[in-house]
C-alpha positions as CSV (number, residue, x, y, z in Angstrom):
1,X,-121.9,65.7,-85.7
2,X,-123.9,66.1,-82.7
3,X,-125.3,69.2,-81.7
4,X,-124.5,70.0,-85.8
5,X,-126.7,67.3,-86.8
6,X,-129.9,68.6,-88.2
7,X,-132.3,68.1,-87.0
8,X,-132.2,69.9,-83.5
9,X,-134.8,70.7,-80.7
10,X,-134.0,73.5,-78.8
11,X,-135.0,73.4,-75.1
12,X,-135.1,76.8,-72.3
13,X,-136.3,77.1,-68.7
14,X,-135.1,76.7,-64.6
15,X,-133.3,73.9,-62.9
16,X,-133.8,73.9,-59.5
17,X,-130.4,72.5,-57.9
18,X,-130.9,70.7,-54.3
19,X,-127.6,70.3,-52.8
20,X,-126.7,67.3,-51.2
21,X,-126.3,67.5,-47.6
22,X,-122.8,67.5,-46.1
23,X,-122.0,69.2,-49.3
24,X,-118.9,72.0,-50.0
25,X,-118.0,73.6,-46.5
26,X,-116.2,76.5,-47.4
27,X,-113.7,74.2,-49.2
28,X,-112.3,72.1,-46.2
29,X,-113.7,68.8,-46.1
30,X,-111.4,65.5,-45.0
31,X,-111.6,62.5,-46.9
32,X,-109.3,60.5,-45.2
33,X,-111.4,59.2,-42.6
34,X,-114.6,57.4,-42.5
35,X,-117.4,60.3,-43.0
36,X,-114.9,63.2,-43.4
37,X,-113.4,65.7,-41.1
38,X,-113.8,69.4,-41.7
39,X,-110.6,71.7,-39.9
40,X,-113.4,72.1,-36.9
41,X,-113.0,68.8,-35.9
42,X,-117.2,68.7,-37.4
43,X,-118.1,65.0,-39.1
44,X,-120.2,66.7,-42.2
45,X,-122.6,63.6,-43.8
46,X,-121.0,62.0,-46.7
47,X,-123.2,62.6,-49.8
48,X,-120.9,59.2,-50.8
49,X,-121.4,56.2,-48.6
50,X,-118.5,53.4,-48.5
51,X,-121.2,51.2,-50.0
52,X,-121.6,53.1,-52.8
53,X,-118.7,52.5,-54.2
54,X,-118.9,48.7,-53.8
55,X,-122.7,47.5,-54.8
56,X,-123.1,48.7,-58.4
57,X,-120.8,47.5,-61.2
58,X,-119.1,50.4,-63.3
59,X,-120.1,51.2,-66.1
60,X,-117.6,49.6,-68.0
61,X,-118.6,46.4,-66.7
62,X,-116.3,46.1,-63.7
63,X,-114.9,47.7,-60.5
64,X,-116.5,50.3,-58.5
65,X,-119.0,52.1,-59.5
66,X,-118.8,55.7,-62.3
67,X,-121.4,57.6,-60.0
68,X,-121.9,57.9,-56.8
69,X,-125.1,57.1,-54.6
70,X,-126.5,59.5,-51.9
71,X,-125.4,59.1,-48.5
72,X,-127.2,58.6,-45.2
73,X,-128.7,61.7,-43.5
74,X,-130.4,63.0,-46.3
75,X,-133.8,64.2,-46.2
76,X,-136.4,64.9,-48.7
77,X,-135.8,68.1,-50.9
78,X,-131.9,67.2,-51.1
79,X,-129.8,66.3,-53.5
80,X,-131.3,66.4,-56.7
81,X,-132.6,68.6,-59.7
82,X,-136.0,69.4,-60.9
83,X,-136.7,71.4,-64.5
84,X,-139.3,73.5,-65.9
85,X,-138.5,73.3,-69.5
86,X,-140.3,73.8,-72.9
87,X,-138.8,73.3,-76.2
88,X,-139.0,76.6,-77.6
89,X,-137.7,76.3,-81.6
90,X,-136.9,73.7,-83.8
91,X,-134.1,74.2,-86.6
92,X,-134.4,71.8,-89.7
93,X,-132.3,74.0,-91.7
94,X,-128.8,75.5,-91.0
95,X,-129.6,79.0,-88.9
96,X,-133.2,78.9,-89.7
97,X,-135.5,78.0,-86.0
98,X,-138.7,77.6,-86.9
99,X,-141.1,77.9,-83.7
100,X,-144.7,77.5,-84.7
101,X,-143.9,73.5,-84.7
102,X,-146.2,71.5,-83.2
103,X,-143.4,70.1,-80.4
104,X,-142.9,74.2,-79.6
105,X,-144.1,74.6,-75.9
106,X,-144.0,71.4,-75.0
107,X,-142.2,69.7,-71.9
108,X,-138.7,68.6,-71.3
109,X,-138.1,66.5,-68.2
110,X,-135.2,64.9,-66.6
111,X,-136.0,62.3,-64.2
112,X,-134.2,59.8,-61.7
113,X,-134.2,56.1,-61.8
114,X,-137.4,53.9,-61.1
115,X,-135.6,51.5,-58.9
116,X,-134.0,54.8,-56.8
117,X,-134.4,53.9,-52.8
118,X,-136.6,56.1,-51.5
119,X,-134.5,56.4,-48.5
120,X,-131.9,58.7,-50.8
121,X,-134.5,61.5,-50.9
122,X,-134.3,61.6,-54.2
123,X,-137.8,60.4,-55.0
124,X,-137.3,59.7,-58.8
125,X,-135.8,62.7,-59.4
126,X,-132.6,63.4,-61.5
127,X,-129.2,63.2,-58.6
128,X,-127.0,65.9,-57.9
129,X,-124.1,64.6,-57.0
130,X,-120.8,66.3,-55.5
131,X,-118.0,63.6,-56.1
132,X,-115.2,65.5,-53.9
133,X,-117.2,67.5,-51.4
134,X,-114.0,69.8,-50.9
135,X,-113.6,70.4,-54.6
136,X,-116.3,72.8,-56.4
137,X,-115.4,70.7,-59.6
138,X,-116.8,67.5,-59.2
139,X,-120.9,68.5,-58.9
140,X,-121.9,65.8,-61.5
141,X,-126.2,64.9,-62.6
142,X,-126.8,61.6,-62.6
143,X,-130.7,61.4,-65.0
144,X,-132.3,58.2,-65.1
145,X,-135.1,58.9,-67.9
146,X,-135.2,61.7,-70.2
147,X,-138.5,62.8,-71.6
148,X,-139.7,65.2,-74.4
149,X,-143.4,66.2,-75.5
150,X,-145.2,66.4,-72.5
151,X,-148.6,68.6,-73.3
152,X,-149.6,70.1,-70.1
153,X,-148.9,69.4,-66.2
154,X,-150.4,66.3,-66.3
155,X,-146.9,63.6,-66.4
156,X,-148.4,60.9,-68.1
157,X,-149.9,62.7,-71.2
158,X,-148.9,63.7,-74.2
159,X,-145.2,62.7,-74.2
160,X,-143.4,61.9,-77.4
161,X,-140.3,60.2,-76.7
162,X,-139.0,58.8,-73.5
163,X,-135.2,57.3,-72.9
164,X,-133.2,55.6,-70.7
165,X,-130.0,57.4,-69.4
166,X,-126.9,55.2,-68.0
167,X,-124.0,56.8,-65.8
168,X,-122.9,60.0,-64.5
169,X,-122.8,63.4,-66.7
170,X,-119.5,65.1,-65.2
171,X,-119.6,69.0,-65.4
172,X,-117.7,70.5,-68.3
173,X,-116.7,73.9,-69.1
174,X,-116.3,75.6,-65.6
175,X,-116.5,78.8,-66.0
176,X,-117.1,82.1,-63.3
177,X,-117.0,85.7,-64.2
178,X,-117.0,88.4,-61.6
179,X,-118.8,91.6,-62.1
180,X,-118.3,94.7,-61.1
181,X,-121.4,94.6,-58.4
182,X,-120.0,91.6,-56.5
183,X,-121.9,89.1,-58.0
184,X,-120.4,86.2,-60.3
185,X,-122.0,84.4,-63.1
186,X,-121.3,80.8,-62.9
187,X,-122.0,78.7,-66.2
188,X,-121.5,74.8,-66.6
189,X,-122.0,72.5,-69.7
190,X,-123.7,68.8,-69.0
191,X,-124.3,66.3,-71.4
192,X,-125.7,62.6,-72.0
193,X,-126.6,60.2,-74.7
194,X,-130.1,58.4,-75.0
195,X,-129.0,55.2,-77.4
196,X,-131.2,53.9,-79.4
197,X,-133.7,50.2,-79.5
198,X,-134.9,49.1,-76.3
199,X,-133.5,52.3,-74.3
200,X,-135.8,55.0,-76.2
201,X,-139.4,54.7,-76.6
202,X,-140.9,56.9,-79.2
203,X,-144.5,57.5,-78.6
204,X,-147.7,58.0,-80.7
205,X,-147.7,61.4,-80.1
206,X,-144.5,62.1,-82.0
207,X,-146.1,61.8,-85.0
208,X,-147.5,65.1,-84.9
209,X,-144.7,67.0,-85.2
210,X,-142.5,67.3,-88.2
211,X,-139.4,68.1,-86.9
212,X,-140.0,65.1,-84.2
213,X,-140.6,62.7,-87.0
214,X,-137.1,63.7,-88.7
215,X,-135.3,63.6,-85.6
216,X,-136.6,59.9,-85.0
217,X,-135.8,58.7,-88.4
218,X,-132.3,60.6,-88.3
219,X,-131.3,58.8,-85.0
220,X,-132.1,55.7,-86.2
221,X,-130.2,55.9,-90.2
222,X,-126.9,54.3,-90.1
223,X,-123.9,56.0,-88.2
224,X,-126.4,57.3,-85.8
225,X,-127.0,56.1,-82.4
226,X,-130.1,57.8,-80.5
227,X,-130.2,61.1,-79.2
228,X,-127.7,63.4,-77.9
229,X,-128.6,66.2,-75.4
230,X,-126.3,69.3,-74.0
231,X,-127.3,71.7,-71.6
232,X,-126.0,74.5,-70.1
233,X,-127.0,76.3,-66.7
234,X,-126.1,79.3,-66.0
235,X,-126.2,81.9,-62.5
236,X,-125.8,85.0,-61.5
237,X,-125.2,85.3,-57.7
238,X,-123.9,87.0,-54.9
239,X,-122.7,85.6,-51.7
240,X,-124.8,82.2,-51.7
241,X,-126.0,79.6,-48.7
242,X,-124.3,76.3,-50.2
243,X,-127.6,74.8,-48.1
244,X,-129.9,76.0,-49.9
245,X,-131.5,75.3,-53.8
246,X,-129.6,77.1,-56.1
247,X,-131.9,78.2,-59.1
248,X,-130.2,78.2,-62.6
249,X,-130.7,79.5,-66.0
250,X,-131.2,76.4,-68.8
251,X,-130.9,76.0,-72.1
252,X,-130.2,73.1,-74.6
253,X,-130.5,70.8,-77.9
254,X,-131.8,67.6,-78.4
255,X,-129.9,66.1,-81.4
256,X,-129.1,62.6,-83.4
257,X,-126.2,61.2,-81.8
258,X,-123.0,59.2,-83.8
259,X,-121.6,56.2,-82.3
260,X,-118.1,57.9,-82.9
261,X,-119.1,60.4,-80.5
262,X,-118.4,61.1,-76.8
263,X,-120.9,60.6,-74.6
264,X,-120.9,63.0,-71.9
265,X,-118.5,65.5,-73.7
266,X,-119.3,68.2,-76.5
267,X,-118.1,67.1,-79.8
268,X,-116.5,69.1,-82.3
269,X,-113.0,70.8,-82.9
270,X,-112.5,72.9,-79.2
271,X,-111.0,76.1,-79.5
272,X,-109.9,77.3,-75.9
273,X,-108.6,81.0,-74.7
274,X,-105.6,82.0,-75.8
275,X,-103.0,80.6,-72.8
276,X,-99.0,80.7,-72.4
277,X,-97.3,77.9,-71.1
278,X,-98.1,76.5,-68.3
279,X,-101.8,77.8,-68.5
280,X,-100.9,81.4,-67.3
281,X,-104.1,83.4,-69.6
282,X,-102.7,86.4,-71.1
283,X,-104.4,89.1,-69.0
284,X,-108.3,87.4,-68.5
285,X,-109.4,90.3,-70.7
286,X,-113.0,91.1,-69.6
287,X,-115.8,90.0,-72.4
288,X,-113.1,87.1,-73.2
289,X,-115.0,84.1,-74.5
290,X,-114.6,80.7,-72.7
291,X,-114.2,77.1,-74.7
292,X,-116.4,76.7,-77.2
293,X,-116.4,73.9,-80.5
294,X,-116.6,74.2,-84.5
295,X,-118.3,72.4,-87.2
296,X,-117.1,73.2,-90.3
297,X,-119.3,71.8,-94.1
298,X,-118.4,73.2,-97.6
299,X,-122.0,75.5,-96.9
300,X,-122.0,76.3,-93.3
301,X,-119.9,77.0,-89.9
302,X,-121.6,76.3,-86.7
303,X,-120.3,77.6,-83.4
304,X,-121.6,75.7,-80.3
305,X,-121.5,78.5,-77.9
306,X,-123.7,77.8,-75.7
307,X,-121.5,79.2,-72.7
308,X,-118.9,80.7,-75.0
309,X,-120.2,84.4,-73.5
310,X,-121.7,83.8,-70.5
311,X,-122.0,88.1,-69.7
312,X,-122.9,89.0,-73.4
313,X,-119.9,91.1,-74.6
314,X,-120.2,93.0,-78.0
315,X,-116.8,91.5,-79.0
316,X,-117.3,93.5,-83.2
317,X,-117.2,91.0,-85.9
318,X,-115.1,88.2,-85.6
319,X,-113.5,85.7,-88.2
320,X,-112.7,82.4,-88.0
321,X,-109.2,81.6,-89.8
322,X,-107.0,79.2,-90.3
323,X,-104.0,79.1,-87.7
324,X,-100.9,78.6,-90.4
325,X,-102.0,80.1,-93.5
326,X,-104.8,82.1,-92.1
327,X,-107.3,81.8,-94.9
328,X,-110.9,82.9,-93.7
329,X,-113.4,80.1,-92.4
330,X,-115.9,82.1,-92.0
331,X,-117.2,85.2,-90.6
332,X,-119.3,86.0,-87.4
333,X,-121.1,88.9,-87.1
334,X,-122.0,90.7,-84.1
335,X,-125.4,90.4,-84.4
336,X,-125.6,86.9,-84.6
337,X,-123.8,85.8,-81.2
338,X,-125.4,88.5,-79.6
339,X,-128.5,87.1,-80.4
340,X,-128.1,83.6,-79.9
341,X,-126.9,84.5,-76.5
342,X,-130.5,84.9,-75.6
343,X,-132.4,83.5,-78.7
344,X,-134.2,80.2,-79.3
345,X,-131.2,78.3,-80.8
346,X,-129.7,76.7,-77.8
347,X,-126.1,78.7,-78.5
348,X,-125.6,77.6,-81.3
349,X,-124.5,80.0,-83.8
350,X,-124.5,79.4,-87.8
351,X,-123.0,81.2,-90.7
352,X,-122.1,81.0,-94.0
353,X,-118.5,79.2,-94.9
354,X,-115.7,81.0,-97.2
355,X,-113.9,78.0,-97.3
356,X,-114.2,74.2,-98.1
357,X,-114.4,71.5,-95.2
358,X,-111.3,69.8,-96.8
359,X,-109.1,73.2,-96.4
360,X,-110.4,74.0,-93.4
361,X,-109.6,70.5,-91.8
362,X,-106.2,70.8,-92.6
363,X,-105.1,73.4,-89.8
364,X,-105.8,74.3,-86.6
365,X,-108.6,76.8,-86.1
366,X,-108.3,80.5,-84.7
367,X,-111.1,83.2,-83.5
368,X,-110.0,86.2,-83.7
369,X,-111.2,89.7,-82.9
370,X,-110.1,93.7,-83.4
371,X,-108.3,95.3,-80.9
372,X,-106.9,98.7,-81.2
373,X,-103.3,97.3,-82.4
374,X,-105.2,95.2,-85.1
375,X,-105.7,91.6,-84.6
376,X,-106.5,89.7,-81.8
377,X,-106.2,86.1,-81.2
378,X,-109.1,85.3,-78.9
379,X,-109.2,81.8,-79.0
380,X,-107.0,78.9,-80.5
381,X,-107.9,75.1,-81.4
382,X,-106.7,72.6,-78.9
383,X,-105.8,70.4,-82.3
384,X,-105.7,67.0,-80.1
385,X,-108.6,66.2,-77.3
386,X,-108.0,63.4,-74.5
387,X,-111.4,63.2,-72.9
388,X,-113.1,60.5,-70.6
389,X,-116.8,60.0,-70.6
390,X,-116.7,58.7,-67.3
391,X,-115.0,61.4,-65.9
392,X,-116.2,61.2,-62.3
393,X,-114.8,58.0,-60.2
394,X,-115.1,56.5,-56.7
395,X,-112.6,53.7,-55.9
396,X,-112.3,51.8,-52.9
397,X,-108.8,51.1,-51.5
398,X,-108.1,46.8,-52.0
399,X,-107.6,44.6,-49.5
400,X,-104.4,43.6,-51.0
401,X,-102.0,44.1,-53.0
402,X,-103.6,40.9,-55.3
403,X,-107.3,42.5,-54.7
404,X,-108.2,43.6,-58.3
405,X,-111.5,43.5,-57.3
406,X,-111.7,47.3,-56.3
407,X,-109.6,48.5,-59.7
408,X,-111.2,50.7,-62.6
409,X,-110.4,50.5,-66.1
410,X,-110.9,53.9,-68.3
411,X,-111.9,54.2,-71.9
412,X,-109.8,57.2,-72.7
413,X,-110.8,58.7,-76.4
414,X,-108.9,60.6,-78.4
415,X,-109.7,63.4,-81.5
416,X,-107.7,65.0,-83.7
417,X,-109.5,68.7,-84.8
418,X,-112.8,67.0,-83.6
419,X,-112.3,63.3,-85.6
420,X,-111.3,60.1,-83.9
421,X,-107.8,59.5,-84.9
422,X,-105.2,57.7,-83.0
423,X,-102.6,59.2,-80.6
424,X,-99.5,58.4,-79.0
425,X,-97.4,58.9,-75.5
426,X,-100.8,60.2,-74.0
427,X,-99.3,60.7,-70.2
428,X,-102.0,60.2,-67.5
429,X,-100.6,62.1,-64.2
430,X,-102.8,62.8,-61.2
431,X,-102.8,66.0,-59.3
432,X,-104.1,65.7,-55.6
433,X,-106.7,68.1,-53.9
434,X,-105.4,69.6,-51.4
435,X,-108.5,70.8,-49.6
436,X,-109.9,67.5,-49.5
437,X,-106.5,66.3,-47.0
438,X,-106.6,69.2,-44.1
439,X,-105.8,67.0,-42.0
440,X,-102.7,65.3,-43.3
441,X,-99.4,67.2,-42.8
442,X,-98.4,66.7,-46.0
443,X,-100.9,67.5,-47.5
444,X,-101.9,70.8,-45.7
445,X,-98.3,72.1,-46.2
446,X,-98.5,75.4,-48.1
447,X,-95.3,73.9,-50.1
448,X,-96.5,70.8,-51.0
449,X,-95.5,69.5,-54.4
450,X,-98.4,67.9,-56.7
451,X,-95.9,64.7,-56.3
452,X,-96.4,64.8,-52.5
453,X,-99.6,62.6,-52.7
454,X,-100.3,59.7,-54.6
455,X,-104.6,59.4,-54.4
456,X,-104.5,56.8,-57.5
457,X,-102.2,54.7,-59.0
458,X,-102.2,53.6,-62.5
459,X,-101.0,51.7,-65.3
460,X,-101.6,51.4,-69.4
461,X,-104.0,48.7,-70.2
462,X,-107.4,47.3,-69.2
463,X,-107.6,45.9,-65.4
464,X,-107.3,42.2,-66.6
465,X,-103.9,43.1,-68.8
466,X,-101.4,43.2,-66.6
467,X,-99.5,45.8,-68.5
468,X,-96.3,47.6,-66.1
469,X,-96.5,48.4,-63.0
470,X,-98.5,50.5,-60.7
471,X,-97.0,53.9,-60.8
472,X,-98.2,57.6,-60.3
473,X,-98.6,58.6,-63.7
474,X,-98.7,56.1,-67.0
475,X,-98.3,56.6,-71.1
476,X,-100.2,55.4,-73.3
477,X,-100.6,55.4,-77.4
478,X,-104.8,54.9,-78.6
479,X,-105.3,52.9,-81.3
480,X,-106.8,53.8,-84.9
481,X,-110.1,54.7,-83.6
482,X,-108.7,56.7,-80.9
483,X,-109.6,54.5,-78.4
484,X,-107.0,53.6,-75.6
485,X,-107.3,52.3,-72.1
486,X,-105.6,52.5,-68.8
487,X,-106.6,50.6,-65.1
488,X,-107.2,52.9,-61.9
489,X,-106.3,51.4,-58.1
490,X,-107.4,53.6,-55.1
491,X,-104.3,54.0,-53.0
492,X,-104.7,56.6,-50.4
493,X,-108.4,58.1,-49.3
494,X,-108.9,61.5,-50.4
495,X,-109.4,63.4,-54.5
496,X,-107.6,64.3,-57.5
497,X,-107.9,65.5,-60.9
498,X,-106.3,62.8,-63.2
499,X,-104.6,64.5,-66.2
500,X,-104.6,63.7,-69.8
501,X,-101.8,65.5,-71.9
502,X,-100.3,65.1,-74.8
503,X,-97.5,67.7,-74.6
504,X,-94.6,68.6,-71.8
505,X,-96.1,72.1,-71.1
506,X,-99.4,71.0,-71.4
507,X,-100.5,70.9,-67.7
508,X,-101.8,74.5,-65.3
509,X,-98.0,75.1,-64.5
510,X,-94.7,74.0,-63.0
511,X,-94.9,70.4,-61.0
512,X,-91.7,70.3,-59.2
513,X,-91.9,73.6,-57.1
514,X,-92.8,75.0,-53.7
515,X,-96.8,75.6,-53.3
516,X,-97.5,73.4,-56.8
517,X,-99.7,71.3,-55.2
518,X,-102.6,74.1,-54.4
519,X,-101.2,75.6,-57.4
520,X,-102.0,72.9,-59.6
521,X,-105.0,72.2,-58.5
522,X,-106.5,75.8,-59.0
523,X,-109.6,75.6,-57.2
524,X,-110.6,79.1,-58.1
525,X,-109.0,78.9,-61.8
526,X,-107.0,81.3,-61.7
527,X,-104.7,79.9,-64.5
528,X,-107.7,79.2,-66.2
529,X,-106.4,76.2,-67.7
530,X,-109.1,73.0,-66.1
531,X,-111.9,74.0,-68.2
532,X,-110.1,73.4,-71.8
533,X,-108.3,70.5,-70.5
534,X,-108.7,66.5,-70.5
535,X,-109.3,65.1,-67.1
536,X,-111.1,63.3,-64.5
537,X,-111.9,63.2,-61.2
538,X,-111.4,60.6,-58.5
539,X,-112.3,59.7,-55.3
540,X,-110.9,57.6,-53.3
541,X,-113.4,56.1,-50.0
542,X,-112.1,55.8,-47.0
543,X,-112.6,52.2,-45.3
544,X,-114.9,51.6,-42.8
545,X,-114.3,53.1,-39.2
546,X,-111.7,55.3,-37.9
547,X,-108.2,55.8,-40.1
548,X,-106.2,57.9,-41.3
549,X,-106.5,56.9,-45.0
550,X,-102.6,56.3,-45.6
551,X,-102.2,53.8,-48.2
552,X,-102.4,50.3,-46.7
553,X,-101.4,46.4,-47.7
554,X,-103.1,47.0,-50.9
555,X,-101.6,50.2,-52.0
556,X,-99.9,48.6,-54.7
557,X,-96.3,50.0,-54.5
């Protein structure tokens, strides 16, 4: 499955980040008006034009487009990300990285589009894109081509596979961790598929590696569908210029990819911190690890955990056991996620299994640890997972209350301990950004309700169907393959998350109270309950020239 598909390519280096300009400024940034307003009055450049959202179909054929474009006012240097990776270790067999490989040392790159405008500033290199510029959430990569193999500095030489990448890879698995010094270690999980056929190119020089040549043949057998790839980047900062290139830690795997699979979202069964209702953590313990997935075979466990610990914590020995009858699954020794924090295997950890698959797909899963009392639950399966693949939107506001031309329909997949199965009542509720509204009273208000704002409307069904009427929040069942859709309409200019839950507490806290609004959204997690969640984020542009962005004659009430 995935990253557990043998075999793997593990990749480590820099990414560069070049912020887009107009970016985050300190937070405040309004959306309602054509360009933005900031609470000094200041027009920061929008790294999303109007157009944008308008010229290039979705990626599910129709409305607006999944990722943005860069805005005017950029210069070179701006608004992308640049790599310096080599694949450092190749695992063929469970646990075992083998890194005298002929691919070992060679390049991994991550380019933009050919057809990119120069004018963008981009010049053919991989996008960074900030969807809400008052949201530190919403930083997506969009990577045009994806390379492997290159021998040297030279670009043209030596590569051994070269793909095609389609839409935007939305960040996953926030996570920051202050230390005691004042600085914070900030670590994000990105991911995107390189499908097979005309999109990915293998090249002569492939054939010189082993573990190349089973990768290829693995990505083509039936069930597979290319190549997946996950990275992770990771920094450790102080206080930081948002202006200026951030430089992060990478690390990843290149993979076979299944068709079952999401695209742009780690697959596997996700076990999440321990949380009460309501997403209040018990405590934020210190060493605590963040989200991580589990891929269980009669022989082997494999723990993606590639940001799982991102300030390595000697935790002891943990287990992995079954949440009702808590049989053992398998145990993980210190030594081996303490090493694969900083080893050659991309995060992934692998040990032996003490149970079968069959038993151990019949409950939820559990980590657990030893604290003094005994016990300690560390982290707990999230049994059913919503997610979108496009997961970062821009909408324009119709013309009318008959303009479907401007509406988005969402492939919403659903997985049941990390297997498409289908589920039912799947509510889909928004949850407005407050900073991105300074300028609207209602908004602003410190006691604003997460009800206050509508940003989207919605409704079950694809754009065409017709299905209820536009309302704040939908349900919706998926069918047997867990697939289930629902249609997007862009009502008042400004950003939310869009929520996908499954259960009545399962959402960062209580709605209908004072203050829920900034609550909800949690810009600085404090519930900690976004980065284990189902969501996406969406944008809504303001139209052209001066306005306050309050829905107009197509707001679809």
């Amino acid at each position: 499955m995935s990253v557990f598909d043998l075999p793997r390519l593990h990749f480590q280096g820099v990414a560069t980040v070049h912020p887009a300009t107009g970016g985050r400024r300190g937070g405040l940034v309004g959306l309602a008006s054509a360009g933005g307003r900031s609470l000094s009055g200041r027009h920061p450049a929008d790294p999303v034009s109007a157009e944008a959202g308008r010229e290039r179909p979705g990626e599910q054929g129709r409305g607006p487009a999944q990722g943005p474009a860069q805005g005017p006012g950029q210069g070179p240097g701006q608004g992308h990300l640049t790599v310096d990776a080599e694949i450092v270790g190749v695992e063929c067999r469970p646990g075992v990285v083998d890194t005298v490989d002929p691919v070992v040392g060679r390049a991994v790159d991550l380019w933009g589009h050919r057809d990119d405008d120069p004018a963008t500033g981009s010049g053919g290199r991989a996008r960074v894109l900030d969807v809400d510029p008052a949201s530190d959430w919403t930083t997506a990569l969009k990577v045009g081509r994806f390379c492997f193999g290159r021998d040297g500095r030279t670009q043209g030489a030596g590569h051994m596979a070269i793909g095609a990448v389609h839409g935007c890879h939305p960040p996953r698995w926030h996570n920051s961790v202050a230390g005691d010094d004042g600085t914070v270690r900030r670590s994000v999980v990105h991911q995107f598929v390189v499908t097979g056929g005309e999109d990915l190119d293998w090249l002569d020089d492939a054939a010189v590696s082993p573990a190349v040549r089973r990768l290829r043949h693995r990505a083509s057998d039936a069930g597979f569908g290319g190549l997946v790839v996950q990275f992770a980047l990771t920094r450790e900062t102080a206080a930081h210029d948002p202006g200026r290139p951030d430089r992060w830690r990478l690390r990843g795997t290149i993979a076979p990819w299944r068709h079952h699979e999401p695209r742009t979202y780690p697959a596997g069964r996700l076990l999440v911190p321990e949380r009460r209702p309501y997403g209040r953590l018990p405590g934020r313990l210190p060493g605590r690890p963040h989200n991580l997935c589990v891929e269980a075979t009669d022989a082997h466990v494999t723990l993606n955990m590639v940001t799982a610990l991102p300030v390595p914590a000697d935790l002891g020995d943990l287990e992995l056991r079954t949440a009702d009858s808590a049989q053992l699954v398998a145990r993980i020794p210190r030594k081996a996620y303490l090493e694969g924090a900083d080893a050659l295997a991309g995060g992934l950890v692998t040990v032996p299994a003490e149970l079968s698959a069959a038993a151990t797909a019949a409950e939820a899963l559990l980590l657990t640890g030893t604290g003094p009392d005994g016990p300690v639950v560390l982290l707990r399966e999230k049994e059913i997972n919503v997610q979108v693949d496009d997961a970062c939107l821009l909408l324009a506001r119709p013309d009318s209350p008959h303009d479907a031309d401007q509406d988005v329909e969402v492939l919403m997949r659903s997985y049941v301990r990390g297997r498409p199965r289908p589920v039912g009542e799947i509510v889909v509720r928004q949850f407005f950004n407050p900073r991105a509204l300074p300028g609207d009273p209602v908004a602003a208000c410190p006691r604003a309700w997460s009800s206050d704002v509508d940003v989207v409307r919605l409704r079950p069904g694809r754009r065409d169907s017709g299905a209820g009427a536009w309302a704040s929040s939908c349900v919706l069942d998926t069918d047997r393959t867990g697939r289930g859709w629902f249609t997007l309409r862009g009502v008042t200019a400004g950003a939310a998350r869009v929520l996908l839950s499954t259960e009545d507490e399962d959402m960062p806290c209580a709605v209908d109270r004072d203050g829920s609004a900034a609550r909800a959204y949690d810009h600085d997690d404090a519930l900690g309950y976004w980065p284990g969640a189902g969501y996406l984020s969406a944008r809504v542009l303001p139209p052209p020239g001066p306005g306050s962005g309050r829905p107009g004659p197509g707001g679809g009430r």
